[in-house]
KOLLUMZA-37780 format. One line per 3 residues: for each residue x, y, z of C-alpha. Coordinates in steps of 0.001 Angstrom, whole numbers. Each point is the difference from the previous one (the first is absolute). Layout:
X:Y:Z; ... .
This chain:
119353:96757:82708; 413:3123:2081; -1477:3501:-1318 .
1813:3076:866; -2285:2796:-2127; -3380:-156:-535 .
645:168:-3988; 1136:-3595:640; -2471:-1115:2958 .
-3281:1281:-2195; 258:-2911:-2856; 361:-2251:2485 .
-2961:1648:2040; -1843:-729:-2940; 183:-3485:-603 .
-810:-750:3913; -3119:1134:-966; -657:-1798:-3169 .
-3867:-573:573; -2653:2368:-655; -1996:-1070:3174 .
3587:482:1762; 149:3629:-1137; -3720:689:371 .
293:-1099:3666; 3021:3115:247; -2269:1834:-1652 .
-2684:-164:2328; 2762:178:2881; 1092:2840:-1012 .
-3368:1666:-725; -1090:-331:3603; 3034:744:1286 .
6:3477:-1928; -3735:724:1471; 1722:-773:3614 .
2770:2293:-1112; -2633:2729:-1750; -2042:-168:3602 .
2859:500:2302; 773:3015:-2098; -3675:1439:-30 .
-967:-881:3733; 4411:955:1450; -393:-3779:1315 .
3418:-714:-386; -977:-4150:1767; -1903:-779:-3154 .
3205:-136:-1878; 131:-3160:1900; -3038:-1800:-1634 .
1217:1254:-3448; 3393:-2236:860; -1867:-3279:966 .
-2850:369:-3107; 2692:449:-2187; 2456:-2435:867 .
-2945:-2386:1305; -1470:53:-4017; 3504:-549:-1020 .
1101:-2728:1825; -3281:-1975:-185; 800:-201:-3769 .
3207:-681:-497; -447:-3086:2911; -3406:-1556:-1591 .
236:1538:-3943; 4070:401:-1266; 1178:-2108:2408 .
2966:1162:1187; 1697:2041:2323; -713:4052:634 .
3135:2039:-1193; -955:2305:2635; 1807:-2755:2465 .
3143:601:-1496; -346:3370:-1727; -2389:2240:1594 .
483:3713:-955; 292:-1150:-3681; -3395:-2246:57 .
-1503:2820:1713; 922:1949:-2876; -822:-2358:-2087 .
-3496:-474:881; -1358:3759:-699; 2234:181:-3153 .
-2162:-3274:-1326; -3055:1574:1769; 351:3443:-1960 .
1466:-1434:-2987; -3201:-2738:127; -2279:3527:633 .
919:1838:-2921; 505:-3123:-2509; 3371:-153:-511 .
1095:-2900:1928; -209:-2957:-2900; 2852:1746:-1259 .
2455:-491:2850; -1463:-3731:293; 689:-461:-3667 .
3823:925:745; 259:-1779:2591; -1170:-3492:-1332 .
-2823:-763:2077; -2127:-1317:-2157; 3135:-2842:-499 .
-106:-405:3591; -865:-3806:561; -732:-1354:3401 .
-22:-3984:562; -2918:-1564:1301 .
């Protein structure tokens, strides 16, 4: 399937990341990658925007290859996975995530051994 808004990519966002350990691993990604972000701010060091890239992506990508099991969306749909990965950051942050997971099924989600 091919997603053309984000209202349809997000569900499907979602369920690629099925396991807690999957989304804890974004979590901390993203986390570090904010403090990178946060620094290059504080300090005007506009080159440590590129360590916030690689810890975020590098957290990512480590999980969904050794934990979910599958393939990044970020391969084939970048801007929305980027997206995607501070909405469940800030949604996870303030406690309303299990909502969004609850619509979209991913506690049905079912991977084969």
């Amino acid at each position: 399937m091919t997603y053309s808004t984000f209202a349809e990519f997000w569900p499907f966002y979602l369920r690629e990341h099925s396991k807690p350990a999957t989304r804890a691993m974004h979590y901390a990604g993203t986390t570090v990658a904010f403090l990178w972000i946060a620094a290059a701010v504080i300090h005007l060091r506009p080159a440590l925007l590129l360590p916030a890239l690689f810890s975020g992506y590098a957290f990512a990508w480590v999980s969904h290859f050794f934990i979910e099991k599958n393939r990044p969306a970020t391969f084939k749909y970048p801007f929305f996975s980027f997206i995607s990965d501070w909405l469940m950051w800030a949604l996870f942050l303030t406690g309303r995530l299990q909502p969004h997971l609850d619509k979209a099924e991913v506690a049905s989600v079912v991977r084969p051994a």
